[in-house]
N, C-alpha and C positions, 0 to 999 in steps of 0.2 A: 431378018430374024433377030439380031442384037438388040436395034430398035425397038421390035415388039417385045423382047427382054425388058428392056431398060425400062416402058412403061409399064409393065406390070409388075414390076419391082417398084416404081414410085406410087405406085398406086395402092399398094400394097401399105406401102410407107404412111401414105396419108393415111389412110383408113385405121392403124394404128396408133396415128396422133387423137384420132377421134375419140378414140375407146379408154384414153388418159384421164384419170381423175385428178380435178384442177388443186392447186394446192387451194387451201382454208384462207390464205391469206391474199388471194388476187381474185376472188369470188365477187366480178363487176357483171351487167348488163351492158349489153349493144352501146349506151349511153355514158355510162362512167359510174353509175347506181349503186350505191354497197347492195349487195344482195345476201340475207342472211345464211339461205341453204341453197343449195342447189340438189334437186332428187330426181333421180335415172333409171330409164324403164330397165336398164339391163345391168347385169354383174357379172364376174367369169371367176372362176377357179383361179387364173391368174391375174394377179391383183392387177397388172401392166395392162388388162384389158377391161377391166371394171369402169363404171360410169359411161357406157355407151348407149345409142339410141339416141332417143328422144329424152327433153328433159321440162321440168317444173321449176322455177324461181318463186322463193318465199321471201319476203320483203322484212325488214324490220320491223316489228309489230304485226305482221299480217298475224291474222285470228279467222282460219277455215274450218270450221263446224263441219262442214259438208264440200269435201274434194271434188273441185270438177269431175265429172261421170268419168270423162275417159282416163281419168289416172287414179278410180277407185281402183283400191286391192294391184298396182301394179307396179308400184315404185321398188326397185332391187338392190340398190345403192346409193350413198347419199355422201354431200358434203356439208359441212357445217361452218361457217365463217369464221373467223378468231375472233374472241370474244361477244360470242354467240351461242345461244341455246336454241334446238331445235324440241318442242314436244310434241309426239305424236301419240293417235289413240287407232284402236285396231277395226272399230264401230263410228258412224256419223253422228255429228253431236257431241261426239267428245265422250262417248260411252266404252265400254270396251277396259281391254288391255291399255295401258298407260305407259308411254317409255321418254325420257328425257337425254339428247344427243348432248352434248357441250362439242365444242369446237373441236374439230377432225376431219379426217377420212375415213368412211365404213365401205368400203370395198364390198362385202356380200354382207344384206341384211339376211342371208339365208344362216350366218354364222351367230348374228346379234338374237341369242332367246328369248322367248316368248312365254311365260308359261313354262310348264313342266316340258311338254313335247312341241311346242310350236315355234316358229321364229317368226322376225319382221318379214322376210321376204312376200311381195305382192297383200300385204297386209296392214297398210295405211290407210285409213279413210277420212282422217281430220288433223289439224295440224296448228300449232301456235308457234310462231318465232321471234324472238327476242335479242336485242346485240344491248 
């Protein structure tokens, strides 16, 4: 019984290392890659579990007119590299709502507004990023 304890208490442990938003300034790929953003299908109330899921890497200069399909409208959190700008548009093509990140952590795009009554949350469709 301790045993079966002890593992689900580490398991527990890991899965909250997962849900960590990376700092702005060690935002690397598998490879060693400066990678300018990194944006996450998920966000929580509590910031310590923001940036979970699944995730997108935007590159230095990448310029996406039109977000891969499966991460239209779904991206909830994001990170921005140090001395980097992320710009997003809320339409493909670059149409739309218009928002410019500089270097951070945005924990929920549900707080970042949009408009009068809207926010970013699940509402990226194009994207430019710049170091």
């Amino acid at each position: 019984m301790k045993v079966a304890s002890a593992l689900l208490l580490c398991a527990l442990c890991f899965l909250g290392l997962d849900a960590q938003c990376p700092e702005p300034n060690t935002l690397k790929d598998a490879e060693g890659k400066k990678i300018c953003a990194r944006m996450f299908e998920h966000s929580n109330y509590y910031y310590d579990q923001s940036c979970g899921g699944e995730y997108i890497d935007a590159y230095p200069n990448d310029d996406v007119p039109i977000i891969p399909r499966p991460w239209d409208n779904r991206i909830s959190s994001l990170v921005v590299n140090k001395m980097c700008s992320l710009t997003v548009w809320s339409r493909v093509k670059k149409n739309g709502s218009k928002r410019k990140f500089s270097s951070g952590i945005f924990y929920r795009l549900k707080d970042v507004q949009q408009g009068l009554f809207g926010s970013w949350e699940n509402d990226i469709s194009a994207y430019y990023c710049v170091c």
